[in-house]
C-alpha positions, 0 to 999 in steps of 0.5 A: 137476325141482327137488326140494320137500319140506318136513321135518316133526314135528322139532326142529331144532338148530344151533350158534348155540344154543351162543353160542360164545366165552362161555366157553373152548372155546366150552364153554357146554352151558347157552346156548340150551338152551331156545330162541331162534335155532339151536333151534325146537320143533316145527318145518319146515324147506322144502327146495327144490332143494338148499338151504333155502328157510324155517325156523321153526315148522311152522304158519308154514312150512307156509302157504307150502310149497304143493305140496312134499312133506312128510317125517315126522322122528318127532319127531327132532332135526335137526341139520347134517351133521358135519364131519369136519376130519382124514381119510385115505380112503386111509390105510394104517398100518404093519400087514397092513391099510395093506398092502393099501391100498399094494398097490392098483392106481390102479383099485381105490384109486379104488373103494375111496375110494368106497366109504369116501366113500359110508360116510362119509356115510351116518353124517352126515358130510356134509362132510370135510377130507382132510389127506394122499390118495394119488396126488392120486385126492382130487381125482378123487373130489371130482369125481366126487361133485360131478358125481354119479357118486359118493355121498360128503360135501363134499370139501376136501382137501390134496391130497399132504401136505408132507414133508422128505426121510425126514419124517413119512409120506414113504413114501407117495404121500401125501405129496411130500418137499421141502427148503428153502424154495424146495423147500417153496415148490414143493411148495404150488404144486404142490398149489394147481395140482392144486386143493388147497383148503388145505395140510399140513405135517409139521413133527414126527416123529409115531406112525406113523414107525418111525425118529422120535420124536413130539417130533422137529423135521423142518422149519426155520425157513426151510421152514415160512415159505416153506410159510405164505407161499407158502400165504397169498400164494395165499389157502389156510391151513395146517395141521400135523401137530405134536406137540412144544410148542417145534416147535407154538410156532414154527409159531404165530408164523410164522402157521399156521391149524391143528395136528393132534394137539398131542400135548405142549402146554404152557399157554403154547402152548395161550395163544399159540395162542389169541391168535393164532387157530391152531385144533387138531383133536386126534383124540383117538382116535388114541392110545386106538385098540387095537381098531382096530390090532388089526384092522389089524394095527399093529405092536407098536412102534407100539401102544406109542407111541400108547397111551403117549402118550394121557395126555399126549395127553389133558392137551394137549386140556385145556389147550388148552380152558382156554386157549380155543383153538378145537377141531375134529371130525378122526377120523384114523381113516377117518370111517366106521370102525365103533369102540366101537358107533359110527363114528369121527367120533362116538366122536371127538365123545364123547371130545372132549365127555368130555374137557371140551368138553361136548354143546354145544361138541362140536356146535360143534366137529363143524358150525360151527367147522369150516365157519368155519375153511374159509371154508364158513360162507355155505353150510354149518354150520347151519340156515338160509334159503340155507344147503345142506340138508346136514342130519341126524336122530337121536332124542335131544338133541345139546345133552344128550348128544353120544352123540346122533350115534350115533342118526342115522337120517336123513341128507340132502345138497344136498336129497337123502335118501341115508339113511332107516332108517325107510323100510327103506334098509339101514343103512351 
């Protein structure tokens, strides 16, 4: 039966409100504050089957919704589900807890990926971009949650990440270690054949390798143009797991689409980045994270270099903002991950807006930016006719504050309601 409901008593709020690309970052918390397309007051957005169907006004959408059943918001605003652009639903960090991850059977891997998927999006996420999962099982939780046999966020994955020999998580089966570029050149046929929708490369040492430091180089140049080439030749983009200026640099000429970290960016990078459109997902939370590796228990080696490095970690991020590189939503921390009186995606929203990008370029960086940079955008990212109902709601306004988030108490995917705290459905 095709589902036809209409939502109702809410403001509904997208990026487009933001205009991005107006000032650096896309940091413009005034453009579309008070109304205009992204943003309707007092509105209706008509859901049929698992796309919208109309938007606007509620007493004009209304007079064409004939029998769909209505649903009462509170007066909420809705807002896109986030993208989540850095995730690992079988991350296991050194420590007793990513133990317990690496001694799973290939059965209880793959309950415990449902698990983390269904969690993920009950807090709003409705999409994730996984840079690196275990034993290709991504790949059968993609399917499972597309033929409904499991409940979890959109999936655009990796696959198994692409490492050098002794590289930047080669110890798990996360990753496939290669070496030169036609070792590199197989390694992304590999991914594409399993049906990867983008590629990583780990072309720096990183925080969680005990015999590596964060600037170390890992990949030539030869490896990382076999990996871009090959990528691009089959119409995927790639992203990095990078923190050095000098390895970043390279990679950006040879033609990479994204970084992960940026750890230790300079202001010409940052630029270069810019012009040549490499986006950055920073996962700021990943060097100002104790309570989570304590929880894990991460070793004291590693704390140490993670924490030592969030200030550097922090200049980066801004100088990529000056520069006007376009910034992403990615955890790294698993998205769902209770953290600060929140889940993970949003405390990494809050510091990204605390960090310079403010409410409404943060609200880009968490829907829009992310679905442009997967190609998305004709069915995901805002609130439009033809667009997937992948839809969220929440008290306070997200263009004032992007703590916003932490209020989501209604979470819709593909037109179905997976979240209704104010029908009694238990909290995630």
């Amino acid at each position: 039966m095709l589902n036809d409901v209409v939502l109702v008593n809410c403001t509904v709020t997208d990026a487009r409100a933001v205009v991005p690309g107006t000032a650096p970052g896309g940091r413009t918390p005034e453009a579309g504050a008070a109304g205009g397309e992204g943003r309707v007051a007092d509105a209706a957005v008509w859901v049929r089957g698992d796309r919208i169907a109309a938007v606007g006004p509620r007493e004009s959408i209304l007079e064409r919704t004939g029998d769909a059943h209505p649903i009462d918001l509170g007066g909420a605003y809705v807002t896109p589900g986030l993208v989540n652009m850095h995730t690992h639903l079988s991350l296991s960090l050194p420590g007793n807890g990513g133990d317990n991850v690496k001694n799973m059977t290939a059965h209880e891997l793959a309950l415990y990926m449902a698990d983390g998927a269904r969690r993920t999006l009950h807090c709003g996420v409705t999409t994730v971009r996984c840079v690196a999962e275990k034993d290709h099982a991504d790949f059968a939780l993609r399917r499972a949650i597309e033929s409904g046999r499991a409940i979890g966020p959109r999936i655009f994955t990796a696959g198994r990440a692409l490492v050098c020999t002794g590289g930047h998580g080669h110890e798990g089966s996360d990753t496939l270690e290669c070496d030169g570029a036609d070792g590199f050149r197989r390694g992304v046929r590999a991914q594409v054949k399993a049906g990867a929708d983008l590629i990583k490369i780990m072309i720096s040492g990183g925080i969680a390798g005990e015999h590596e430091k964060i600037d170390t180089p890992q990949l030539f140049s030869d490896e990382m143009a076999a990996a871009l080439q090959t990528a691009h030749a089959w119409g995927r983009k790639v992203t990095a797991h990078a923190g050095p200026a000098t390895v970043i640099a390279e990679a950006v000429e040879l033609g990479l689409d994204c970084v992960e970290h940026g750890y230790q960016l300079t202001p010409e990078v940052a630029k270069r980045m810019a012009e040549r459109g490499t986006s950055l997902v920073p996962t700021l939370l990943v060097t100002r994270c104790k309570e989570f590796f304590d929880e894990l228990g991460v070793p004291e080696w590693m704390q140490c270099r993670s924490l030592g490095a969030g200030p550097r970690h922090l200049e980066s991020y801004a100088m990529a903002l000056d520069a006007g590189v376009d910034v992403l939503l990615g955890s790294d921390m698993p998205p769902f991950w209770g953290f600060e009186g929140t889940n993970a995606s949003v405390r990494e929203l809050e510091c990204m807006s605390e960090g310079g990008l403010g409410p409404a370029g943060a609200l880009y960086a968490g829907t829009l930016g992310p679905v442009r940079w997967l190609g998305a955008d004709a069915d995901l990212g805002t609130v439009e006719v033809g667009k997937y109902a992948d839809l969220v709601a929440m008290d306070t306004d997200p263009l004032a504050s992007a703590s916003a988030f932490r209020g989501v108490r209604w979470v819709m995917k593909g037109g179905r309601v997976v979240r209704d705290d104010r029908s009694g459905w238990e909290k995630p």
